[in-house]
C-alpha positions as CSV (number, residue, x, y, z in Angstrom):
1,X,119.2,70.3,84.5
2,X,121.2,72.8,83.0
3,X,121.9,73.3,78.9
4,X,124.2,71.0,77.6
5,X,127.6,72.5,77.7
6,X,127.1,75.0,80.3
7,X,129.3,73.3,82.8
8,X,132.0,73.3,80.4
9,X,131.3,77.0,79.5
10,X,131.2,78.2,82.8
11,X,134.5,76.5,83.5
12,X,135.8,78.1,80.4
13,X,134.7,81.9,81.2
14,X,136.8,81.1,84.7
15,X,139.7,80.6,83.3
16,X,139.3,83.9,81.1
17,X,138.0,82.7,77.9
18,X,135.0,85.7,77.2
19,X,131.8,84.3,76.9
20,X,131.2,84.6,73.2
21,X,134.6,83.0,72.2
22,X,133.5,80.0,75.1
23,X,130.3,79.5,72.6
24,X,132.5,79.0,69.1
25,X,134.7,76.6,71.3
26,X,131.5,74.4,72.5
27,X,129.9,74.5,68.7
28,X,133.4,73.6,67.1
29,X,133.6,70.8,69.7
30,X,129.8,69.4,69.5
31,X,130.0,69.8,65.1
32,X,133.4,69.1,64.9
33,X,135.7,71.2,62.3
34,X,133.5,74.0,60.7
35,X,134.5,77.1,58.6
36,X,134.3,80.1,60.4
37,X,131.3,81.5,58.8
38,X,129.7,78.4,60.1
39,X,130.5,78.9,63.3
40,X,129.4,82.7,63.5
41,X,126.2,81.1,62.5
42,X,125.7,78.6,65.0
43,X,126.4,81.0,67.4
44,X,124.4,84.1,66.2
45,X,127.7,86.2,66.1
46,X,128.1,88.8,63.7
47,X,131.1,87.4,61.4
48,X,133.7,89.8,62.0
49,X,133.3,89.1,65.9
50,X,133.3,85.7,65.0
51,X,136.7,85.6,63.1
52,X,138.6,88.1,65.8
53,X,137.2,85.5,68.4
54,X,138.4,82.6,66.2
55,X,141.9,84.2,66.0
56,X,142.1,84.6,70.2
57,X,141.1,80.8,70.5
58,X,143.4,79.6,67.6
59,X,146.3,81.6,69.6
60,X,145.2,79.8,73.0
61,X,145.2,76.6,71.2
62,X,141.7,75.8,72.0
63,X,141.4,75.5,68.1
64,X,143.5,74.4,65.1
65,X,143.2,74.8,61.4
66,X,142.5,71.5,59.2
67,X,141.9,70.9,55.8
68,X,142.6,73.3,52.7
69,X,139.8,75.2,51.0
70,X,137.4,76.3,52.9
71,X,139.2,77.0,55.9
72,X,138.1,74.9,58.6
73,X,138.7,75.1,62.4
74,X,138.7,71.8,65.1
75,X,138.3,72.2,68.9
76,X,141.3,70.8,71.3
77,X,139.5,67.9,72.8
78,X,137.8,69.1,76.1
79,X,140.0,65.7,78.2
80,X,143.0,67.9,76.5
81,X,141.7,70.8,77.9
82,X,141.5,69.9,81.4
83,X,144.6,68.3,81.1
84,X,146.0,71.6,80.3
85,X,144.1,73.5,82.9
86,X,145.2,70.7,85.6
87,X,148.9,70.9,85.3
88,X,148.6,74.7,84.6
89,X,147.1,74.6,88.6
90,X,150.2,72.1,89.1
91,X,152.7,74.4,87.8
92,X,151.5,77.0,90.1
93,X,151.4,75.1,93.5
94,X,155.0,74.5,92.2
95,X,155.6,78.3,92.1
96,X,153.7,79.3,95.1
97,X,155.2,76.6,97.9
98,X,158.8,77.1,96.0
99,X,157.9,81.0,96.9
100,X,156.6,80.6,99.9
101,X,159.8,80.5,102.4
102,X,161.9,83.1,100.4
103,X,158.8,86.1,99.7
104,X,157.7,85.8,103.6
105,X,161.8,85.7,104.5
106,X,161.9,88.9,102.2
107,X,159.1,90.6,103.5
108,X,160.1,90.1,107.5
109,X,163.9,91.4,106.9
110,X,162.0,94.2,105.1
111,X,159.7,94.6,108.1
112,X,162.5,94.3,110.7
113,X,164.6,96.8,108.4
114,X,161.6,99.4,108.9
115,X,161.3,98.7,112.4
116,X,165.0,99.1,113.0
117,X,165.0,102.8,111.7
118,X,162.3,104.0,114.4
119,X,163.0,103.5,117.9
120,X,159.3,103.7,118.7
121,X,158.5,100.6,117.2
122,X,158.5,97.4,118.5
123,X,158.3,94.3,116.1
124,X,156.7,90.8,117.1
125,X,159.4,88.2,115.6
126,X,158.0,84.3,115.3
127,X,160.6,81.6,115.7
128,X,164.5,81.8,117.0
129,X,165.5,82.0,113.2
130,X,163.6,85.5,112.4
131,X,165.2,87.1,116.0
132,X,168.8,85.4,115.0
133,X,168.4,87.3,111.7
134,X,167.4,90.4,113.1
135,X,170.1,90.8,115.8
136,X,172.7,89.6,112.9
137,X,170.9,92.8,111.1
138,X,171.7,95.0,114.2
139,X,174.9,94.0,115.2
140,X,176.1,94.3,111.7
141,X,175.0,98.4,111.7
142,X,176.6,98.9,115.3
143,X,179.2,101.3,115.6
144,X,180.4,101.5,119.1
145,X,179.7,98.6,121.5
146,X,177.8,95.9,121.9
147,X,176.8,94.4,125.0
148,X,175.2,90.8,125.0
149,X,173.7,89.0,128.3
150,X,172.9,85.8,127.7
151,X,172.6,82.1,129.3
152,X,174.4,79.0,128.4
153,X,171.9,77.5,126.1
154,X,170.9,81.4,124.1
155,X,175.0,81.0,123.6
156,X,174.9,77.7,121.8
157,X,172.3,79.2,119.5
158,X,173.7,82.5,118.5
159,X,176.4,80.0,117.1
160,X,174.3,77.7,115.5
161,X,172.2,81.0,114.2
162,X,175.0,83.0,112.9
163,X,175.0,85.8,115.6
164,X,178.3,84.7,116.4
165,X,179.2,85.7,113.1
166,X,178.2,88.9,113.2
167,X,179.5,90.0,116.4
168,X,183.0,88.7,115.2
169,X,182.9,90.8,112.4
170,X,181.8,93.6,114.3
171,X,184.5,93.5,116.0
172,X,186.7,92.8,112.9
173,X,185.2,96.8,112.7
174,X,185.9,98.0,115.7
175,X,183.0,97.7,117.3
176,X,184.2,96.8,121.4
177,X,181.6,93.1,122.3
178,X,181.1,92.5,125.7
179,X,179.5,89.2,127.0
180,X,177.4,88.4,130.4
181,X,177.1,84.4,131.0
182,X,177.3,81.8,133.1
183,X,180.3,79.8,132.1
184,X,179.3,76.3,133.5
185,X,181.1,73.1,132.9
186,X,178.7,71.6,129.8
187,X,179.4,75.1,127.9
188,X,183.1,75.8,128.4
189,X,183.2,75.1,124.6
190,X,180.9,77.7,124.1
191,X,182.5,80.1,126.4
192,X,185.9,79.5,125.2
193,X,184.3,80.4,122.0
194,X,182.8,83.6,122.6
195,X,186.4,84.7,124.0
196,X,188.2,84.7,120.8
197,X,185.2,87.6,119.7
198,X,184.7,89.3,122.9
199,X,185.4,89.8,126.5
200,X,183.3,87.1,128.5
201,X,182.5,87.8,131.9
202,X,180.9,85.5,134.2
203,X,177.6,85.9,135.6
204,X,176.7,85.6,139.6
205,X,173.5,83.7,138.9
206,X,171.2,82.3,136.2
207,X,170.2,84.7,133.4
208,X,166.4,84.5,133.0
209,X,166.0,87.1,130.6
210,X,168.8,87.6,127.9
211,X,169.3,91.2,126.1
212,X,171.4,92.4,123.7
213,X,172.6,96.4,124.3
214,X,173.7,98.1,120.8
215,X,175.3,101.8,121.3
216,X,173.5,101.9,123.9
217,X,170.4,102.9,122.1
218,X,168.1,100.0,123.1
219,X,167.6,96.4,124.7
220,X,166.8,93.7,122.2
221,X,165.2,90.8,124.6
């Protein structure tokens, strides 16, 4: 069985407190308020370590001044205490799963960005969002054509995705957009779409393997 307190101290030394000041915490909490000389001699501190240690916990709250003359010092209850350490943990769950989607979003437009400038790279993208945002990325630095060859159903996602977007404004720039599909029945909508950005052509047979052509420096599949 270990010393009484030295769960409670350990805890306290893990969440940064030093190991002497964790000792002046555990006497004022087993004594209850004591003057700091008091304290430096329950735990054999020299008294000027013991009053600079005194002054850290006093600013971390773990004690508080009471009384008049002599000065004396009270611990924050230790149910307080985990309290406190318990929605400090809360707090920062919060921060890390309210982080989460926007830092990883960051870091693979970051990663496709460094891909992008070196031609003899080749990036693994996870999920139709990530390649939607990366070929939005491209299209948007083209300069001369584009040519896209795609089925039906990768048509009805580039406008759900916000490719369409981008290859409008492309052309808004300029930028000639040619399109390869198969314009069936179910997706005239979709066709009819990609006609007010680009010049649609119909394919002679199913696409199995869409691409997307940018100045003619690369396939995208």
């Amino acid at each position: 069985m270990g010393r009484p307190g030295s769960g409670l101290r350990e805890l306290l030394v893990e969440h940064g407190v030093p190991e002497p000041a964790a000792r002046i915490y555990l006497a004022a909490c087993r004594e209850g308020p004591q003057t700091a000389s008091e304290l430096a001699r329950m735990t054999a501190l020299h008294r000027v370590e013991a009053y600079r240690l005194i002054r850290q916990l006093t600013s971390e709250g773990l004690l508080s001044t009471v009384g008049g003359r002599p000065m004396r010092w009270a611990a924050l209850p230790p149910e307080s205490l985990f309290e406190r350490w318990i929605q400090r943990t809360r707090d920062k769950l919060n921060r890390l799963e309210s982080a989460k989607v926007p830092v990883i979003r960051e870091w693979q437009d970051q990663r496709l960005e460094s891909n992008a400038t070196d031609p003899r790279r080749f990036g693994v993208l996870e999920g139709t969002s990530a390649i939607d945002r990366f070929l939005s990325q491209r299209i948007g630095a083209a300069s001369r054509d584009i040519q896209v060859t795609a089925g039906a159903d990768e048509l009805s996602r580039f406008l759900d995705g916000g490719v369409a977007r981008a290859l409008r404004s492309a052309r808004d720039r300029g930028v000639s957009v040619r399109v390869l599909t198969e314009i069936l029945a179910p997706h005239l909508s979709e066709a009819r779409h990609f006609g007010s950005i680009a010049t649609v052509r119909h394919a002679g047979g199913p696409i199995a393997q869409p691409s997307v052509v940018i100045d003619r420096t690369g396939a995208l599949l």
